[in-house]
C-alpha positions in Angstrom: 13.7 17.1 3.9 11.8 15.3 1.0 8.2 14.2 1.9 9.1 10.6 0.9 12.6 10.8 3.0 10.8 12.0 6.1 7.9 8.9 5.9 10.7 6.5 5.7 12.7 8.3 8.7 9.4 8.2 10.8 8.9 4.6 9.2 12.2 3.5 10.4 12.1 5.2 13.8 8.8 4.4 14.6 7.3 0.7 13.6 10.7 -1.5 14.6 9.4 -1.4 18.0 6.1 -1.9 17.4 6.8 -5.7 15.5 7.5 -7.0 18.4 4.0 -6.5 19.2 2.6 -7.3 15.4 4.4 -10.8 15.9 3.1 -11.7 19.6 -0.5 -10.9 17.7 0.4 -12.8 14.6 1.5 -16.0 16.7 -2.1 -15.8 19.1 -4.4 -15.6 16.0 -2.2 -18.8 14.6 -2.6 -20.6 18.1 -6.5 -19.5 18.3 -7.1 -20.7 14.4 -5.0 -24.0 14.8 -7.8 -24.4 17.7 -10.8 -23.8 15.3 -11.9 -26.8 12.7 -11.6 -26.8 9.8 -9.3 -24.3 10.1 -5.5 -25.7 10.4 -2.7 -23.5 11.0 1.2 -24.6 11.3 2.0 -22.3 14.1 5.9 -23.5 14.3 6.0 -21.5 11.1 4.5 -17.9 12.4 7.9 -16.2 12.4 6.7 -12.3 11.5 3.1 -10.6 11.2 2.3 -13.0 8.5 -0.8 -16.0 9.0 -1.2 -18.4 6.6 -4.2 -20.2 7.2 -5.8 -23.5 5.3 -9.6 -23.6 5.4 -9.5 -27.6 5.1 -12.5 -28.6 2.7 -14.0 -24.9 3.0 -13.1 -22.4 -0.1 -10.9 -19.6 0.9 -12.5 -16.9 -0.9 -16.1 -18.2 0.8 -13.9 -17.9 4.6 -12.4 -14.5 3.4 -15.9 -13.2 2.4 -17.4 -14.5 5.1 -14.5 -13.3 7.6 -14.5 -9.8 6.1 -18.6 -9.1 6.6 -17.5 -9.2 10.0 -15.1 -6.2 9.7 -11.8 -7.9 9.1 -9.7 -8.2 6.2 -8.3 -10.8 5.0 -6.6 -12.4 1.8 -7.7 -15.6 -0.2 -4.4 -16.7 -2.0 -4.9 -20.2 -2.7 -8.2 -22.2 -3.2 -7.9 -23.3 0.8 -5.3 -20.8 1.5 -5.9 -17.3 3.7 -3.4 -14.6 4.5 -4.1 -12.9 7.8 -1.9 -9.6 9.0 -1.2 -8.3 12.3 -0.3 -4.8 11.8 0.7 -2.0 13.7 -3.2 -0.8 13.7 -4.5 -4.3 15.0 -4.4 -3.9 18.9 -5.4 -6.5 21.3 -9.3 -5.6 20.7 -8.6 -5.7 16.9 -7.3 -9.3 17.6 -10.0 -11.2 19.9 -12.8 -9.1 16.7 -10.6 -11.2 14.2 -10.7 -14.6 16.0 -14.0 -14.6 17.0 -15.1 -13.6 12.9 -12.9 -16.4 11.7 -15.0 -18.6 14.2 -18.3 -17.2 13.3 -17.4 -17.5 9.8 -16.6 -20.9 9.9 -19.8 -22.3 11.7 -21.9 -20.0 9.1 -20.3 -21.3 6.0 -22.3 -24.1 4.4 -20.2 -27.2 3.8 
């Protein structure tokens, strides 16, 4: 078997089960964000692993900076517009590190 046919056979075998997971994550960090101001998150839309986040009056890039000096990665796509990912190497522990930097962030990030 080719080295890219047995990554996607592992691929497919192994990370199906492990969404179920990534989503329950993804929706938490929405719920825990809608919680924090400015942050606003439209948690009825949190369908997958995705997290769109809007940073109200702060700039994106300054929250993902800010966010990812604190260890976690995230993606500025809009000028008030985050991307966060729950993926299959975010684990509970992984999840309460990334809420509590977006919190820190936040409070740290002059206005």
């Amino acid at each position: 078997m080719g080295c890219l046919a047995a990554a996607a056979r592992v691929a497919l075998q192994e990370t199906p089960p492990k969404l179920v997971d990534d989503n329950r994550r993804a929706r938490e960090l929405a719920q825990a964000l809608a919680a924090t101001a400015p942050l606003t998150v439209d948690v009825a839309t949190v369908q997958s692993n995705l997290v769109y986040v809007n940073t109200g009056a702060l700039p994106a890039a300054a929250v993902a900076a800010a966010v990812g000096e604190r260890g976690v990665r995230v993606l500025a796509v809009g000028p008030h517009t985050i991307r966060a990912c729950c993926h299959h190497q975010i684990d509970d522990e992984r999840l309460r590190v990334a809420i509590d930097a977006f919190r820190d962030a936040v409070q740290h990030i002059e206005r």
